[in-house]
C-alpha positions in Angstrom: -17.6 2.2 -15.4 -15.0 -0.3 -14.5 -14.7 -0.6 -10.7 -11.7 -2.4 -8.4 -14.0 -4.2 -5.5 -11.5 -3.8 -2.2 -12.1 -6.1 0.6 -11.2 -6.5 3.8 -10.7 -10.1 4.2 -9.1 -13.0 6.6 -5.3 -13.0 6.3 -4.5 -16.1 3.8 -2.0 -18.3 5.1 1.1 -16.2 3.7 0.0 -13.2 5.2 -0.7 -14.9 8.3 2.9 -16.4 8.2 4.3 -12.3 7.8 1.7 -11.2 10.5 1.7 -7.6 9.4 3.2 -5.1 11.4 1.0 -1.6 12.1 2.2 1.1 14.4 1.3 4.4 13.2 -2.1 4.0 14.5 -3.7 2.0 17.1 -6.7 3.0 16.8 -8.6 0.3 13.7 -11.4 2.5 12.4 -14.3 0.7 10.0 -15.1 1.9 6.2 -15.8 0.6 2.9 -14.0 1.3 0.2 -14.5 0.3 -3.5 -11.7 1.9 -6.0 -13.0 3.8 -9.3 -13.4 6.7 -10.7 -15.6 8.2 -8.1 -13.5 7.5 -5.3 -10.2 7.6 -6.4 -8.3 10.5 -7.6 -4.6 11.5 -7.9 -2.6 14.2 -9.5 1.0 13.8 -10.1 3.4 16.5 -9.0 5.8 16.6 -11.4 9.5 18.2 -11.2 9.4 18.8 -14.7 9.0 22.7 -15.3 7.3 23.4 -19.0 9.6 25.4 -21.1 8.8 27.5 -24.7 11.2 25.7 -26.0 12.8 22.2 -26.0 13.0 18.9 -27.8 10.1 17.3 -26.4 6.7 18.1 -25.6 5.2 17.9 -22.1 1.9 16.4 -22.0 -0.8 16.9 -19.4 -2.5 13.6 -19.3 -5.5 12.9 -17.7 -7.4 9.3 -17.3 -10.3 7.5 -16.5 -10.6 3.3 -15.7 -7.3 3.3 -18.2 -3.9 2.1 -16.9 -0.4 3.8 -17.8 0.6 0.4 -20.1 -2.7 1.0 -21.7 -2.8 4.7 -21.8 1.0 4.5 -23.5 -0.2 1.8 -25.8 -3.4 3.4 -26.7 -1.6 7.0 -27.5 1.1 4.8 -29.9 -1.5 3.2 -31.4 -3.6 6.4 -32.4 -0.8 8.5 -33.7 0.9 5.5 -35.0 4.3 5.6 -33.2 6.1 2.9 -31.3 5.4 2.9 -27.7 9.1 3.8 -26.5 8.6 6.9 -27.6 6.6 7.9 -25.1 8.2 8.3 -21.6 6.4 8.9 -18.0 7.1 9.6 -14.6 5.2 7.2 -12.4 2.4 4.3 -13.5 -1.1 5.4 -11.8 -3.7 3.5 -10.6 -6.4 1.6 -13.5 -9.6 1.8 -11.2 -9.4 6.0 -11.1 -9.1 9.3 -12.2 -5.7 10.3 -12.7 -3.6 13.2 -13.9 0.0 12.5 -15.2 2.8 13.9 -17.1 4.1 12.2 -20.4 6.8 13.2 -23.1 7.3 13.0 -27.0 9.6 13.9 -29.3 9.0 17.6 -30.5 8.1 15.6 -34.1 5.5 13.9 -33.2 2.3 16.1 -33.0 -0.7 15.2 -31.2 -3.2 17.3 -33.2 -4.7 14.3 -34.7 -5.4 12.7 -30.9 -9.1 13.6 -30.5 -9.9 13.8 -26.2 -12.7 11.7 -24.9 -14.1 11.4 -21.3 -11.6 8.5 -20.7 -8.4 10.4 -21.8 -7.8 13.9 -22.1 -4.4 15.3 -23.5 -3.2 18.7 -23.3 0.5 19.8 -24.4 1.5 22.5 -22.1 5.2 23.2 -23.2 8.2 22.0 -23.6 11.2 20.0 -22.1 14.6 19.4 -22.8 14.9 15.6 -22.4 12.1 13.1 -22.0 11.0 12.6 -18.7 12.3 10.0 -16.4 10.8 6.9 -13.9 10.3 8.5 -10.8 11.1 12.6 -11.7 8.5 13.4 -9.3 8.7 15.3 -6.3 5.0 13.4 -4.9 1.6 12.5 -6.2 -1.8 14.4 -4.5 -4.8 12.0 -3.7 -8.8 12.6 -3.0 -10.4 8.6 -1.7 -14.0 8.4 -0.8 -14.7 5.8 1.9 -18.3 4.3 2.5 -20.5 3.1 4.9 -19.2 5.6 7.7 -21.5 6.5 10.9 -20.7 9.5 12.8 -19.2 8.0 15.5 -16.8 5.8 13.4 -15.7 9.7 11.5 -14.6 10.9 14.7 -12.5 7.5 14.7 -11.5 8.1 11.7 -10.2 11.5 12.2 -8.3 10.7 14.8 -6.9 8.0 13.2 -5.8 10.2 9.8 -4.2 12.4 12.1 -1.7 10.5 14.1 -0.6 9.2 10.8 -0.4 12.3 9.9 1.8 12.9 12.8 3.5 9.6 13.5 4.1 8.7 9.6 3.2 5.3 8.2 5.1 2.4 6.7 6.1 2.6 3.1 5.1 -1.0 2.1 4.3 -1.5 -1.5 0.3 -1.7 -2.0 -1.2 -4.5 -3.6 -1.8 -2.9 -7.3 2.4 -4.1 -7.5 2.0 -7.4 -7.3 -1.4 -8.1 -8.7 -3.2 -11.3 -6.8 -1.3 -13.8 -4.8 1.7 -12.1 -5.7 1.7 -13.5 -9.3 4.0 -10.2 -10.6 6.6 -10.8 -8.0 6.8 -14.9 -9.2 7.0 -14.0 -12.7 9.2 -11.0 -12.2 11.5 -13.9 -10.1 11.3 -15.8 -13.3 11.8 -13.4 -16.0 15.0 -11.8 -14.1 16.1 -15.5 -14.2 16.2 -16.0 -17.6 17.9 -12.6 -18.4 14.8 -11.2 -20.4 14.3 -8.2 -17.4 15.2 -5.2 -19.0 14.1 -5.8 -22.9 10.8 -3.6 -22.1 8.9 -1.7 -19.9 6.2 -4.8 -19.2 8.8 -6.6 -18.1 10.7 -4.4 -15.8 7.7 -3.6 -14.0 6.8 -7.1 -13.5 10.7 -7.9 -12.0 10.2 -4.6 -9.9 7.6 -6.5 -8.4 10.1 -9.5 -7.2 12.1 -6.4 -5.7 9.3 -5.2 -4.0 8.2 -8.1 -2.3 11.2 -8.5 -0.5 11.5 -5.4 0.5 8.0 -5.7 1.9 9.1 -8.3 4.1 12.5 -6.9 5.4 10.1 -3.5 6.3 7.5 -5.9 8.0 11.0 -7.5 10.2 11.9 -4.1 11.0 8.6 -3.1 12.4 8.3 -6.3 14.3 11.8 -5.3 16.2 10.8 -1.7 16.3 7.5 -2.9 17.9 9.5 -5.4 20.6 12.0 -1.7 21.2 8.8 0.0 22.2 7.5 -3.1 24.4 10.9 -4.0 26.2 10.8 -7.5 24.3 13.3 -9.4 23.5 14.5 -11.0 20.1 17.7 -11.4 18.5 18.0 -8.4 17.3 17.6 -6.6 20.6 19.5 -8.9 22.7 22.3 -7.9 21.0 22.1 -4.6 22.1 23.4 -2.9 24.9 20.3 -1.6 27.2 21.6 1.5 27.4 22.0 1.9 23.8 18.5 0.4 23.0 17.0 3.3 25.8 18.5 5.9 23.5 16.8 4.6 20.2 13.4 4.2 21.8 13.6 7.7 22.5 12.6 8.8 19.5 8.6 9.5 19.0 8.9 8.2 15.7 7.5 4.2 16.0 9.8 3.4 13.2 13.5 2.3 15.4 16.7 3.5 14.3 19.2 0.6 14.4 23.4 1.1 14.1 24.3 1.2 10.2 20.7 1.9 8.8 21.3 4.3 5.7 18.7 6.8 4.9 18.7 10.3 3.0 18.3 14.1 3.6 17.6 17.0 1.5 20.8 19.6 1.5 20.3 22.5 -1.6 17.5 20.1 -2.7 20.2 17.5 -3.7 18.9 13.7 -1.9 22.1 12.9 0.1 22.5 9.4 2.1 24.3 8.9 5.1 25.0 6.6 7.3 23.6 6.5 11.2 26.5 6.3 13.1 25.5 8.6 15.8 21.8 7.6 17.1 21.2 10.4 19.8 21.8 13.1 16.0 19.8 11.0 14.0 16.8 10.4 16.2 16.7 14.0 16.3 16.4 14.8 12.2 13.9 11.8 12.0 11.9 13.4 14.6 11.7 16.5 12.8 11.0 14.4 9.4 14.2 16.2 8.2 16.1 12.3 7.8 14.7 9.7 6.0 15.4 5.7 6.9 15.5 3.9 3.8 15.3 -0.2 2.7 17.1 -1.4 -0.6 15.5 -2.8 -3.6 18.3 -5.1 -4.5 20.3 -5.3 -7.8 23.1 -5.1 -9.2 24.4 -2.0 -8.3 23.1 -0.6 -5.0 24.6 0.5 -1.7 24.0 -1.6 1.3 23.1 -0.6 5.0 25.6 -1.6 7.6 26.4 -3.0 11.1 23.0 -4.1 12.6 21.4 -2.7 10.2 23.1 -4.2 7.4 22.9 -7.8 9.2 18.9 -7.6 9.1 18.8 -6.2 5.5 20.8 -8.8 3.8 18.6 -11.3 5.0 15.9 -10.1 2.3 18.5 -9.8 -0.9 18.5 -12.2 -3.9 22.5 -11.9 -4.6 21.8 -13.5 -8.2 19.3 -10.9 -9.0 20.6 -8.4 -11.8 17.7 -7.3 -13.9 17.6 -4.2 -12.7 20.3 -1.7 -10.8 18.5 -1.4 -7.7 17.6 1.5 -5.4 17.1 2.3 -1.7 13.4 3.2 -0.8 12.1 5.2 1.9 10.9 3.1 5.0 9.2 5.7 6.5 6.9 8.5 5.1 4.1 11.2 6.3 1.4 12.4 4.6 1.0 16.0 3.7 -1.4 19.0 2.5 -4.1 16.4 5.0 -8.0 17.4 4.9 -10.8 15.2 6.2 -14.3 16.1 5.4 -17.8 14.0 6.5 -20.8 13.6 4.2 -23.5 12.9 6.9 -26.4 12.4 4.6 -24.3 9.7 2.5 -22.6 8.1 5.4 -19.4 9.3 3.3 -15.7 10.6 4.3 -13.7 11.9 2.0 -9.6 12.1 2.7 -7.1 14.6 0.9 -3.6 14.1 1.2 0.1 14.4 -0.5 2.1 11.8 -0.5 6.1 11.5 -1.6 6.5 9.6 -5.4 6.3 5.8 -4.9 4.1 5.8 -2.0 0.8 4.3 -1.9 -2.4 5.8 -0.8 -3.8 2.5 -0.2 -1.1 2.0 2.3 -2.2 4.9 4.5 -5.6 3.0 4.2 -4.7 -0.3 5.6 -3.1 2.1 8.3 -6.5 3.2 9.2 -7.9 -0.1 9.4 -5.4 -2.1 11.0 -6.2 -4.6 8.5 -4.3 -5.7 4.8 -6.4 -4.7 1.9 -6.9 -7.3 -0.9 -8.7 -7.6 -4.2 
């Protein structure tokens, strides 16, 4: 069985350079943790609902040590299709188990697919159009860590739940960019020659060039956030009037509002974005986790935060880049549906949690530690 050795190493000089922001937790806790089949497992939640009847069929996919780009190119290969034919949700991790969604055309029969232990198909309706990047409302994970004494669980228990109640930084993990961020240079390159959109390969690559900025400008924000809480002083804050910067540090939430940060809320289940133009209101729904800060992924067709907030962001945008359309992404997110168990006999913890689409469960990881995981 394929297994994704994780380490915890010494920042390399680029990440030294970024100096990596935490503030959910303050408490580093101590763990192993080695990604495959046995210790990783995620579920998509999809907002697909299956249907008698429809042009497409809805496939319940589940996969071992395979990844998405291999799973789709497996599946075309055995029923002799073209890969575009098959659509998905959300790309899951290689070095696990993982259950996803996928959609075919209502031709295409998968009778002739036989299941194995490494990928197991079953059709469990029908849908009327082929399902979309990102049409999912969050993604459920199980992680076994290692190497864990008693003393470091009850560590680690407190540590999963102020996450759980502070919420963590949505960075991108390291499975987007691959090592030294070789997705995000080629994406950088790829976007520049025009070729970003011909296939899904390449758009993921260029995503990754999205990503990385976006890492950074999230990383800046949690540096001024962290100087807000300490009564520091940077740019940023000293252009603030102290009696507006007492107001945003009142909020529990370590993630700082600023003036002109744009985030979202959920009205009748529609994703609405507004603007923060009133702190004291808006430090009140993040509180509650009922408003949502977001960061861009730039392109060429995306709204912009504004005022301070704007002035910080634009600092991480490639104007040039116009591979893909862009997107706002949530800067801050909690974990839900938490459960932490201890294996005393096999020095083992085991961590359930839900998680909004897009975010990372090894990001809640490195929130535990303190500490950047790396391949």
């Amino acid at each position: 069985m394929t297994i994704a050795t994780v380490k915890i190493e010494e920042a390399t000089e680029r990440e030294k350079m970024t100096n990596r922001v935490y503030l959910s937790n303050k408490e580093a806790t101590k763990f192993s943790f080695k990604q495959s089949p046995e210790t990783f497992k995620v579920v998509e939640n999809t907002l697909v609902k299956p249907q008698k009847r429809g042009e497409f069929r809805l496939l319940e996919v589940t996969k071992t040590s395979i990844s998405t780009i291999e799973l789709i190119e497996y599946i075309a290969s055995v029923l002799k299709i073209k890969e575009k034919e098959i659509s998905y949700a959300g790309l899951k991790d290689k070095h696990a188990v993982t259950t996803q969604y996928l959609t075919l055309p209502r031709n295409i029969s998968v009778k002739k697919f036989k299941n194995s232990d490494r990928v197991n198909i079953k059709e469990i309706g029908f849908c009327d159009k082929p399902i979309k990047v990102g049409e999912l409302r969050s993604n459920s994970f199980e992680i076994v860590l290692e190497d864990v004494r008693q003393d470091e669980y009850y560590k680690i228990e407190r540590a999963f739940n102020t996450i759980k109640q502070n919420g963590f930084a949505n960075f991108f993990g390291y499975q987007r960019f691959g090592v030294l961020d070789d997705a995000s240079l080629k994406g950088k390159k790829i976007s520049e020659f025009g070729k970003g959109s011909k296939n899904q390969k390449s758009r993921i690559i260029v995503a990754a060039y999205q990503a990385k900025y976006f890492n950074e400008w999230l990383n800046k924000r949690l540096e001024i956030s962290k100087n807000i809480i300490d009564g520091k002083k940077d740019n940023i804050t000293s252009s603030i009037s102290p009696t507006l910067l007492k107001l945003i540090n009142k909020s529990n939430t370590p993630f700082k509002l600023l003036p002109g940060d744009l985030g979202f809320s959920y009205k009748k289940g529609k994703k609405i974005f507004e603007t923060v133009n009133n702190i004291e209101t808006y430090i009140k729904l993040l509180d509650i986790k009922k408003f949502y800060p977001t960061g861009v992924l730039f392109g060429s067709s995306v709204r912009f935060s504004t005022s301070i907030a704007g002035k910080i962001e634009r600092e991480f945008v490639d104007y040039d880049f116009d591979a893909l359309r862009g997107a706002r992404r949530a800067a801050w997110v909690s974990p839900q549906q938490t459960d932490i168990s201890f294996d005393k006999e096999n020095d083992k913890v085991t961590l359930k949690f839900t998680l909004p689409a897009g975010s990372y469960a090894t990001v809640l990881l490195e929130e535990l530690l303190n500490n950047k995981i790396v391949l």
